[in-house]
TIVEX-503207 format. One line per 3 residues: their letters; for each residue x, y, z of N, C-alpha, C. Coordinates in pm, whole numbers. Example, Ala and Ser with C-alpha at 12.3 -4.5 7.8 and 13.67 -1.06 7.14 Angstrom:
<nodes>
as	1319/-569/780/1230/-450/780/1320/-330/780 | 1285/-225/708/1367/-106/714/1290/3/787
</nodes>
This chain:
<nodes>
xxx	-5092/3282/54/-5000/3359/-25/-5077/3432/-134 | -5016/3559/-102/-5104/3618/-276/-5015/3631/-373 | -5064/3602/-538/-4989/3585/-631/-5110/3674/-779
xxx	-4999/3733/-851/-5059/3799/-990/-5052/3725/-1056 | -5119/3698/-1155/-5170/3601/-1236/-5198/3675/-1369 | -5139/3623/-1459/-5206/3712/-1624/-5287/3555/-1685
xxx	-5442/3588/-1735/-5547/3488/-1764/-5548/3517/-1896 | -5510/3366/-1971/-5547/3376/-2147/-5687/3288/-2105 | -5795/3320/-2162/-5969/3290/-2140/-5961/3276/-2325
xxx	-6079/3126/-2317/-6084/3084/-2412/-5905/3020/-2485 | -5851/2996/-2386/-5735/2930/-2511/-5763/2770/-2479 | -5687/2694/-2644/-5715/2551/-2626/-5609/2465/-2574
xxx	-5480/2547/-2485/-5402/2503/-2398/-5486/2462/-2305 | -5573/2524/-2231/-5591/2556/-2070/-5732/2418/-2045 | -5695/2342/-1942/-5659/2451/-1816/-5512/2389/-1837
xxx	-5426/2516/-1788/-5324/2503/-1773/-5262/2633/-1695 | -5135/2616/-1623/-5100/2677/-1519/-4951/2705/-1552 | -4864/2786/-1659/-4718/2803/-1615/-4662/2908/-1559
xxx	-4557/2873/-1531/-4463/2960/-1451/-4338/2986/-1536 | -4348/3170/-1546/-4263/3222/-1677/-4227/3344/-1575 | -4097/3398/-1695/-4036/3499/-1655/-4083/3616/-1570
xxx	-4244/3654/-1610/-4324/3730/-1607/-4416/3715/-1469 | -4405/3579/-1437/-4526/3529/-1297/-4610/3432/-1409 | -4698/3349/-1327/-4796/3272/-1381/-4863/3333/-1459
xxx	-4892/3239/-1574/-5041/3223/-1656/-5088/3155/-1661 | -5253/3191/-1626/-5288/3057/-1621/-5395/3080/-1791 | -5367/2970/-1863/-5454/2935/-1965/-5584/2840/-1882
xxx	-5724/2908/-1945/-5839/2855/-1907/-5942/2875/-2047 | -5989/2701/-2069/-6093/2717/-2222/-6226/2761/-2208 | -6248/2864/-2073/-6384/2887/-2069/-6336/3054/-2128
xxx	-6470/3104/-2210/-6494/3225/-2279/-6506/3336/-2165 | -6472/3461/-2144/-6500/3523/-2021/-6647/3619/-2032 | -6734/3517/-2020/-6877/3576/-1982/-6947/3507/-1910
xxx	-6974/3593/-1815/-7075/3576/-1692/-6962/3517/-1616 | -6828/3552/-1571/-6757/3481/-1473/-6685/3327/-1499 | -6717/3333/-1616/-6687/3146/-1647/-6566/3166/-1636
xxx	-6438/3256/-1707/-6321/3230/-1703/-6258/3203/-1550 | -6328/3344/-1471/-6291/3325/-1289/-6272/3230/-1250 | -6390/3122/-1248/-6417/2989/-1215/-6312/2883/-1277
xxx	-6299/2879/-1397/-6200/2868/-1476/-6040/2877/-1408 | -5988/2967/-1371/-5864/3019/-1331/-5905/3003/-1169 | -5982/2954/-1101/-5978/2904/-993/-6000/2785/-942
xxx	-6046/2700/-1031/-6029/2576/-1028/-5927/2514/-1054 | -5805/2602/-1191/-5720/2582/-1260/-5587/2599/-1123 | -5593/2708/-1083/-5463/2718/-976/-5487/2656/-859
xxx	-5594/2595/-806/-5639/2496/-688/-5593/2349/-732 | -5600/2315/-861/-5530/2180/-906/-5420/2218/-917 | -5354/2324/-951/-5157/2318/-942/-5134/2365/-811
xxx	-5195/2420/-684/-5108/2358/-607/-5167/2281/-495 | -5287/2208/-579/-5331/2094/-446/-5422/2135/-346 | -5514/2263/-361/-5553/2281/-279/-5726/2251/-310
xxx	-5819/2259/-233/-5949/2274/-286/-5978/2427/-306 | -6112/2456/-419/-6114/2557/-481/-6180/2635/-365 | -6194/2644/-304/-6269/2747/-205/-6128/2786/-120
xxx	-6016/2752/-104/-5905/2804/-62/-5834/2901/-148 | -5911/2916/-312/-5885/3042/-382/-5941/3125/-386 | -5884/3244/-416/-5988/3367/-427/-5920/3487/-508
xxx	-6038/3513/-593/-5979/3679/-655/-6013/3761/-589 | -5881/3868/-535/-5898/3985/-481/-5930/4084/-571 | -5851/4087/-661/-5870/4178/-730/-5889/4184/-891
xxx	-5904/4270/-989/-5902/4190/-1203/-6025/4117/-1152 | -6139/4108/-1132/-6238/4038/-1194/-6259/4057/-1294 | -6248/4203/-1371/-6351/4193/-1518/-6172/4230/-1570
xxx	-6029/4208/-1547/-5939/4204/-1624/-5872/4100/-1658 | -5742/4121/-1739/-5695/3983/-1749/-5535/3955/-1645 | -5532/4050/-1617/-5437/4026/-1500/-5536/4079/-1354
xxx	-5484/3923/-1244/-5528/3961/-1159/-5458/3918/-1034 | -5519/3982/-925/-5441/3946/-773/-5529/3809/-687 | -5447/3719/-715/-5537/3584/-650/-5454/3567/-497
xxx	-5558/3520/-415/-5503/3454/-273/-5555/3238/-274 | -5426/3229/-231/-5422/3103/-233/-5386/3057/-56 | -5501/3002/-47/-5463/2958/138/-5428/2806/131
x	-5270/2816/163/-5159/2655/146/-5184/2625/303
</nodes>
């Protein structure tokens, strides 16, 4: 399934994953340099829905804060 995602990077919620009016956010406490947040927000949505992290993937927003993730359930 693919899903948009808006990423708060660096907050001291995360990791954390909710579901709002808007679509998911995922809060992640890594800073976004050199990819840390990515990693971050893909490790983060592989623990909410159970999957291992290599069944996530950003398609698209690498260097934004909204992005298009695929999740293989």
């Amino acid at each position: 399934m693919q899903l948009t995602v808006r990423v708060k990077p660096g907050s001291r919620r995360g990791p954390l994953v909710e579901d709002t009016a808007e679509g998911l956010v995922v809060h992640v406490r890594e800073r976004a340099v050199d990819g840390a947040a990515n990693a971050g927000v893909v490790k983060a949505l592989a623990a909410h829905f159970g999957v291992p992290a290599r069944d996530v993937e950003i398609l698209r927003g690498h260097t934004a804060r909204i992005k298009r993730v695929e999740v293989d359930a």
